[in-house]
C-alpha positions in Angstrom: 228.5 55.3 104.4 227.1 54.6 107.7 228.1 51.7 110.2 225.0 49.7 111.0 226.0 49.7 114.8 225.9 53.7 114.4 222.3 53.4 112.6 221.6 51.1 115.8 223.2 53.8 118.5 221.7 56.8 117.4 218.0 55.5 116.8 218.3 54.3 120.5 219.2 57.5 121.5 216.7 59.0 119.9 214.2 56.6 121.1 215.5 57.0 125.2 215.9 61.0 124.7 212.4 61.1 123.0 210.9 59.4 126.1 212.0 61.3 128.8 211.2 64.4 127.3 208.2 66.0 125.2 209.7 66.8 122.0 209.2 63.7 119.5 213.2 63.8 118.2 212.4 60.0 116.6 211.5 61.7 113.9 214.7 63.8 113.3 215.9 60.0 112.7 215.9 60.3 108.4 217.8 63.5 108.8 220.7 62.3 111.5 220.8 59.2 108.9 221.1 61.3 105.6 224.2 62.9 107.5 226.0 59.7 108.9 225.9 58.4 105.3 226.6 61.2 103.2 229.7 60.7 100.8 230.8 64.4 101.8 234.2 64.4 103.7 234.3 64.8 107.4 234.5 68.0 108.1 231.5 68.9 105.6 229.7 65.9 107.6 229.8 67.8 110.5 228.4 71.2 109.3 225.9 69.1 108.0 225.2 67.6 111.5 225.2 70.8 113.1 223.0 72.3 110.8 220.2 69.7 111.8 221.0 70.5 115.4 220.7 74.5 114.9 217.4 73.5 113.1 215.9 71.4 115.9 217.4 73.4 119.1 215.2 70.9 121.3 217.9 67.8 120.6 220.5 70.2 121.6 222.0 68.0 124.6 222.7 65.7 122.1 224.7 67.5 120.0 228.7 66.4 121.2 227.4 63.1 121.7 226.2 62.8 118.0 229.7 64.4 117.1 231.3 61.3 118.8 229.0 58.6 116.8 230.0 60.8 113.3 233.5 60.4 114.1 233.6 56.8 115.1 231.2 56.1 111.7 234.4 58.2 109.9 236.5 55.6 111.3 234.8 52.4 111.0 232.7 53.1 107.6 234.1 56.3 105.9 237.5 55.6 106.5 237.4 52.6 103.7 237.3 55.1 101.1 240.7 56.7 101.8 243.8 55.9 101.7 245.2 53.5 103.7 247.5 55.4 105.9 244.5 58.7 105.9 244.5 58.8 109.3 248.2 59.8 109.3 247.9 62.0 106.9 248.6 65.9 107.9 245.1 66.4 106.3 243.6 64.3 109.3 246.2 66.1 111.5 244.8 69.6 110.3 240.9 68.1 110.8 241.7 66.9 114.2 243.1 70.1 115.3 240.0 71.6 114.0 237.5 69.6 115.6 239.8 69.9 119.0 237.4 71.4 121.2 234.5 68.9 120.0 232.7 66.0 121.2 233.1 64.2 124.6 234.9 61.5 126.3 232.3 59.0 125.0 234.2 58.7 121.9 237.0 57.0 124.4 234.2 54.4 125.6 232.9 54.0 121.9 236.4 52.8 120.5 236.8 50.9 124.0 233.9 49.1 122.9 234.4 48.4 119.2 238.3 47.1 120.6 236.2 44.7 123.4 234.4 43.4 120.4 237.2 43.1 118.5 239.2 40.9 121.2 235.8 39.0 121.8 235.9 40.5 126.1 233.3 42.0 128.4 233.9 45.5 128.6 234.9 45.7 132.3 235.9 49.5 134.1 239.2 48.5 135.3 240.2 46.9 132.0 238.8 50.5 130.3 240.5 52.6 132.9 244.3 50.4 132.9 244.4 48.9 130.1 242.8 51.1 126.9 243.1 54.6 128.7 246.3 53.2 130.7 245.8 56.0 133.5 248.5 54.3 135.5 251.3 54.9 133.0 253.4 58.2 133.4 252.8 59.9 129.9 249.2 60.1 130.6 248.6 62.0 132.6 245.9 63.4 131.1 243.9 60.9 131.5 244.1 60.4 134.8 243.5 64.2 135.3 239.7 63.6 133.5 239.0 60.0 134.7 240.2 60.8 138.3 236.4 60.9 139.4 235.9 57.8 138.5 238.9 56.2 139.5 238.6 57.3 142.6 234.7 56.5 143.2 235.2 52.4 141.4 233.6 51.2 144.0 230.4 52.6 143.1 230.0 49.5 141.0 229.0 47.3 143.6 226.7 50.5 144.8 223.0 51.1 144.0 222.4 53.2 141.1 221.0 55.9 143.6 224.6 56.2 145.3 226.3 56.3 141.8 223.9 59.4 141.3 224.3 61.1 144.5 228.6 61.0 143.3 227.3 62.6 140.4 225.7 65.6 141.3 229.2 66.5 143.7 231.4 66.9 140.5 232.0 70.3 139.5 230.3 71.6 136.3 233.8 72.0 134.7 234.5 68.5 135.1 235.1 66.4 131.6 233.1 63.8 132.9 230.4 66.3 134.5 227.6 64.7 132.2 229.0 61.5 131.6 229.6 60.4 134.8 226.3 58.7 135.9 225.3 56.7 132.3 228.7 55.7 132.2 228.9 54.3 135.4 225.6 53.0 135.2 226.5 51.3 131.9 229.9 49.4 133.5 227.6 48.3 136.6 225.2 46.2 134.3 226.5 46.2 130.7 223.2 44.5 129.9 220.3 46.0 132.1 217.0 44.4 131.6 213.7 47.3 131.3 213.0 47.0 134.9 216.8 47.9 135.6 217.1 50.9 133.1 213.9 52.2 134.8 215.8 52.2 137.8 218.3 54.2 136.7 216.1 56.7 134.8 214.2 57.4 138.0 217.9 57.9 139.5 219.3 60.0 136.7 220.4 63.4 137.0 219.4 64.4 133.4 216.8 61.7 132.1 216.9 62.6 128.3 220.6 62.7 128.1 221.6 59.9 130.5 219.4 57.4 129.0 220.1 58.7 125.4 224.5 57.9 126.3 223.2 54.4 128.5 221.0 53.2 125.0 223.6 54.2 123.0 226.7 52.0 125.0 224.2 48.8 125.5 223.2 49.2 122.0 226.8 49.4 120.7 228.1 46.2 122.1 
């Protein structure tokens, strides 16, 4: 099964990645969609998923962040086929600890969004950062360790795009939100950017094909 805002997110992806760079991945699009709604259980999903990946090397950047759509389709679309309580189960537990080192902390801002929706709010960074990732509470800690650039740098908001991109390329490569950083900040500026505003921030993004790829797929997923 496949959720149509997933169908909606990656096809925008591979629209923005496909312009800002010379390889044509639009028409990967039948493959990514034979894998989001295969019947196959997750784990045999995301083999699947890779395989197109090792296939088409060029779309590699892509790869975590497709990872992150597959598992939020699992949860809004696949998930209906389980049990009710799956996601407790010590089967989920043993595919979680498996999939442990994959994906990216857009998965965070994916279910941030799906819970805006759900509440009927404007995704807003503060309410993300306090309230959904709740970096100010004690036990996690975690979280405020991989969000700290951007707690620190909120004010960037009310900053052109170019200053939200000159932050950017300071972070250190082994930073979680190393890649992230700029679409994602770009995105909670302007939830909504007309054309003449994305092609602002294309011409201020540090990696075109992947920054515009993550921005498409967070205005698309509202």
């Amino acid at each position: 099964m496949i959720d149509p805002k997933i169908e909606i997110a990656f096809v925008a992806a591979l629209e923005a990645f496909s312009k800002y760079n010379s390889f044509d991945a639009t028409q990967l699009t039948d493959e990514f969609a034979d894998v989001f709604a295969s019947d196959e259980d997750f784990l045999s999903k995301v083999d699947e998923l890779d395989a197109v990946f090792d296939e088409n090397p060029e779309v590699e950047g892509l790869r975590e962040i497709f990872f992150d759509l597959l598992m939020i389709n699992f949860f809004s679309a696949d998930v209906k086929k389980l049990e009710e309580d799956y996601l407790d189960t010590p089967e989920w537990e043993s595919i979680e600890e498996e999939t442990l080192d994959r994906g990216t902390e857009l998965l965070n801002l994916l279910l941030y969004l799906n819970e805006c929706e759900d509440e009927e709010i404007e995704p807003e960074l503060e309410d993300y950062l306090k309230e959904f990732l709740l970096v100010d509470e004690d036990e996690f800690q975690d979280e405020y360790r991989i969000y700290e650039p951007v707690i620190a740098n909120q004010i960037l908001i009310e900053s052109p795009v170019s200053e939200i991109s000159k932050v950017a390329t300071t972070l250190p490569e082994d930073s979680e939100l190393a890649e992230l950083f700029y679409p994602m900040m770009c995105f909670f500026q302007n939830i909504d950017p007309s054309d003449e505003e994305k092609k602002e921030i294309a011409d201020n993004a540090i990696n075109k094909e992947f920054d515009m790829a993550v921005l498409e797929i967070l205005v698309s997923f509202q």
